[in-house]
N, C-alpha and C positions, 0 to 999 in steps of 0.2 A: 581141841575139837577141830576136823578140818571141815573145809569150807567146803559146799556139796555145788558143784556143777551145776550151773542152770540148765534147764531147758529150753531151746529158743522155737517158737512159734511159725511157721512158716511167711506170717504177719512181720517178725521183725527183719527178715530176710531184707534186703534193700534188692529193689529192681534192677540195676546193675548186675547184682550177680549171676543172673539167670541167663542162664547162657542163648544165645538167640542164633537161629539158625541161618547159614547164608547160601542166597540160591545161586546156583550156577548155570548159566547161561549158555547152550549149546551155539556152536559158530557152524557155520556150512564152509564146506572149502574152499568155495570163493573168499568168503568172510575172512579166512585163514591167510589163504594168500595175499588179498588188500592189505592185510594188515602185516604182513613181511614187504612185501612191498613199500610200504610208508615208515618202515624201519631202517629201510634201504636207502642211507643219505647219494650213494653214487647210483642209483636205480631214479632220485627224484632228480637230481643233477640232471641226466642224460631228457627225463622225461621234461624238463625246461627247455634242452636247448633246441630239441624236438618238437615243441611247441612254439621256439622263435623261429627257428626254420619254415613252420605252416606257416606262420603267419607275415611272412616275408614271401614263402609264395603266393597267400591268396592276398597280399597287399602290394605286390610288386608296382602297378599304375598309381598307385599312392605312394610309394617310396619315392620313384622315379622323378615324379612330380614335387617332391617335400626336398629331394635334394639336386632340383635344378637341371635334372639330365634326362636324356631321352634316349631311345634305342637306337632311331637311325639319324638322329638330329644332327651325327656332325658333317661338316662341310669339309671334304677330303682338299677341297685345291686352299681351305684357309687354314684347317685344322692340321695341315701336316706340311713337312716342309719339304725340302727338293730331295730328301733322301729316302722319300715316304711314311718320315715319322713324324711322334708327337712334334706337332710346334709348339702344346705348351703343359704341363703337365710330367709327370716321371716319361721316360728314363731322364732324358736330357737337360730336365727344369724340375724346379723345385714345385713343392705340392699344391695345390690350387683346389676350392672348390667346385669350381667349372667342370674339374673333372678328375674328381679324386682318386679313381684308379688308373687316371689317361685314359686313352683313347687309344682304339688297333689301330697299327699300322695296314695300310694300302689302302682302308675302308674308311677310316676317321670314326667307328660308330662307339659312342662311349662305354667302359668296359663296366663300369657300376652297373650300368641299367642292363648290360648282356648277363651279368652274375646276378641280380633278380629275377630279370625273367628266366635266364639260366636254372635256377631252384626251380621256379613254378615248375619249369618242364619234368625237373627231373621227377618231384614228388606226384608228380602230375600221371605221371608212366610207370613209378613204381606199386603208388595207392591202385589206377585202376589194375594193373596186370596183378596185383595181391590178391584184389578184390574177385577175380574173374578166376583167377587158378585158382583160390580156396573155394569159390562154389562149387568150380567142378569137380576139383578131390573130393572136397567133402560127399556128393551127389554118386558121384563113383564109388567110394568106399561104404555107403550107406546098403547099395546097392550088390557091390559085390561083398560085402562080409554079412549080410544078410540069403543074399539069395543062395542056392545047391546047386552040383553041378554042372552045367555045358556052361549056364550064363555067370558061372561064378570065373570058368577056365574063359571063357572067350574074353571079358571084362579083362584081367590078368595078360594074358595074349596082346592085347592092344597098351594096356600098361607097358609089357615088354618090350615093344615095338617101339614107342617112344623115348624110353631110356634107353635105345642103343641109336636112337637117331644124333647126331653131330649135332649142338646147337649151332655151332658157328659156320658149319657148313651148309646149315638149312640158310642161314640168315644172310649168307654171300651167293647164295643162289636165287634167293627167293628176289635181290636188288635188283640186277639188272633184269629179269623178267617185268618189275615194275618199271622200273625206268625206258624201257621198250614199249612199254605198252601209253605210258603217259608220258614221256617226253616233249609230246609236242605240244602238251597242255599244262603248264605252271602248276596253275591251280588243284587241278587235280594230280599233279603227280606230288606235289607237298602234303595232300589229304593222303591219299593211299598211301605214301612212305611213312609216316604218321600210323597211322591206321596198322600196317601189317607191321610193323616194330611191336604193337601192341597186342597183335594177334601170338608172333613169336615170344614173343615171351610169356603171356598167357598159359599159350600151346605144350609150353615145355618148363613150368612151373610148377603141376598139378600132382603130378604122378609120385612123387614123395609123400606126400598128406595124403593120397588115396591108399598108398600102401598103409602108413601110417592107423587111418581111420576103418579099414577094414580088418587089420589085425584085432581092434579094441572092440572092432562088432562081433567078430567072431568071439571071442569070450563075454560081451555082452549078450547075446542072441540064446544064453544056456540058462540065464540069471531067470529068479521065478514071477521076477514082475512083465517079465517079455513073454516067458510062458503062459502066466494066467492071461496078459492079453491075447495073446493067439487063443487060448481056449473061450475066451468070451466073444471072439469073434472081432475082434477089433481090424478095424482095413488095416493091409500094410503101410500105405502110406503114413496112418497115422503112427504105428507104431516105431516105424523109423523115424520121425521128424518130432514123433513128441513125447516117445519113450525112451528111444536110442541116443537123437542129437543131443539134450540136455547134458546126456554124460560125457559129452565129447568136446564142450565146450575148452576144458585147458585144454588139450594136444591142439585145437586150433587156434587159440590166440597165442600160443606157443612156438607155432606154423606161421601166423601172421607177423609175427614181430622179429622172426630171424627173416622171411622173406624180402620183407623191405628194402632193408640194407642188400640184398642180392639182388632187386631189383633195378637200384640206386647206379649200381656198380654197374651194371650188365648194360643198363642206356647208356650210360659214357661211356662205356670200352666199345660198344657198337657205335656210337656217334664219332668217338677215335678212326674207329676204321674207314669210315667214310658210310656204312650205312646203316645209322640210325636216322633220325630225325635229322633232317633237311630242312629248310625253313621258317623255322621255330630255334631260337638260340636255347642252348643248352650248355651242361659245362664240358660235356665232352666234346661236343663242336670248335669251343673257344680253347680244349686242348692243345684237340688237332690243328689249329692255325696256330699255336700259341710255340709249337717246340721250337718250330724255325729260327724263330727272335729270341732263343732261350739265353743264348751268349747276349744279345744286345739288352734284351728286354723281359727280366726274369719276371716280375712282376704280372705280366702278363700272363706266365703260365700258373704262376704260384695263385692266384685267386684263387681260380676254379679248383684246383689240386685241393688247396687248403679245404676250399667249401664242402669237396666230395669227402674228404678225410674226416672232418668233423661231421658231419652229417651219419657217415656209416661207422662210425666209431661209436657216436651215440647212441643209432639203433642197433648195432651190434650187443652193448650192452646191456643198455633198456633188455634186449631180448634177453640177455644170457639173466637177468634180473628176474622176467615175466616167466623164463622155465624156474630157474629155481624156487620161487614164487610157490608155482603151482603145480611141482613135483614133490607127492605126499611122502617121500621120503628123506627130503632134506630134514637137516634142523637149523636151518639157517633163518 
């Protein structure tokens, strides 16, 4: 006689076996990208030394101070010797904390504390001109991929007009017009040399991201949530700044993090030439005094070299990490 199958009860079932449902959790793009980003062991590298850099410019008077040296502290008739070098310190003497990069030759001013505040300046010129060209792109391309048109051509028109203008041509023209006009005043011709470095390069920043951001309006401006705002009546103001901008957010932090490093670059190659920043130590300054002694005194140019190198190598990357990031067709 064979043995007859049980029946089992939905009682003897064990809760384990019940299958249990798992939610899934929608991510927004940004969400997406943080999280490639933090995936990204050379993206978080670059994103430290990025953050040692800031914080070496905005602690420069506390570096300076922590390692014994000052900007203009040294005394040329004790600090240098009959041939106008270090008297003590690299090239010619071994390394000293007194002044661990040396000291310029003709000036005696220690070169540690010029390569601090050197960063301050740079990050200082590249942050605000990022800061000032991405408003105005942004502002411009809101405007002209939104608006129809005479003000969409004339907006485009003055675009055009700037990308054919010479950066370096404005920037060797626009020097000696200052220096003519405030020469005979210090103080103000260090402000205004200062000042319209910062204006130039502003000036001739934007126009890439405005292009940029008025192509993405132009195929945003058709989408049906811009539509139903215009049919409800919404100002335009609002609909650009709080319908439009939200989606615009990656191409401009995309925009902000290759800018920098072109920023970076663009103050020292004008401070090389003799007319960036005047007054204010920079590393392109401590360059240009620096090739002369190159045979004698490499170290002297090698600082700053190094500093710009690492600095735009890291936002270089960081950036090419912040596009990949938040370009919805990688799979990286």
């Amino acid at each position: 006689m064979g043995i007859q199958p049980t029946e089992l009860s939905t009682s003897d079932v064990h809760e384990d076996a019940v299958p249990v449902k798992k939610t899934v959790a929608g991510r927004s793009p940004t969400q997406i990208a943080m999280a490639r980003l933090r995936a990204d062991k050379i993206a978080l590298t670059c994103l430290v030394i990025v953050v040692l850099f800031v914080i070496i410019a905005a602690l420069a008077p506390v570096l300076t101070k922590l390692f014994g040296v000052e900007l203009h502290g040294g005394n040329p008739v004790t600090d240098l010797d009959q041939f106008n070098f270090p008297a003590y310190g690299p090239p010619d003497h071994g390394f000293t904390w007194k002044a661990p990069l040396g000291i310029a030759p003709n000036t005696g001013d220690d070169l540690l504390a010029e390569w601090f505040y050197g960063a301050r300046t740079s990050l200082f010129v590249a942050t605000v001109s990022t800061v000032v060209a991405t408003l105005i792109g942004v502002v411009v391309g809101l405007v002209a991929g939104f608006s129809r048109g005479w003000l969409d051509r004339i907006i485009n028109f003055f675009i055009d007009v700037f990308l054919s203008l010479p950066f370096i041509l404005v920037a060797l023209a626009l020097a000696p017009i200052i220096v003519g006009r405030f020469g005979q005043q210090p103080g103000k011709l260090v402000f205004w040399q200062f000042a319209s470095l910062l204006l130039v390069l502003s000036l001739f920043g934007w126009m890439t991201l405005a292009r940029l951001v008025r192509g993405e309006v132009l195929s945003l401006r058709e989408r049906e949530f811009v539509q139903a705002a215009r049919v409800i009546g919404v100002p335009t103001r609002r609909i650009l700044f709080k319908e439009l901008l939200p989606n615009l957010i990656a191409p401009i932090i995309v925009s902000i993090s290759l800018g920098l490093p072109a920023f970076v670059t663009a103050e020292a190659g004008l401070a090389y030439l003799g007319i960036g920043v005047t007054g204010y130590p920079s590393w392109g300054q401590t360059i240009n005094k620096a090739v002369n002694f190159f045979n004698t005194y490499p170290l002297y140019l090698y600082a700053p070299v190094l500093g710009i190198l690492v600095l735009v190598m890291a936002l270089n990357l960081l950036g090419d990490a912040v596009r990949d990031a938040f370009d919805p067709k990688t799979r990286r």
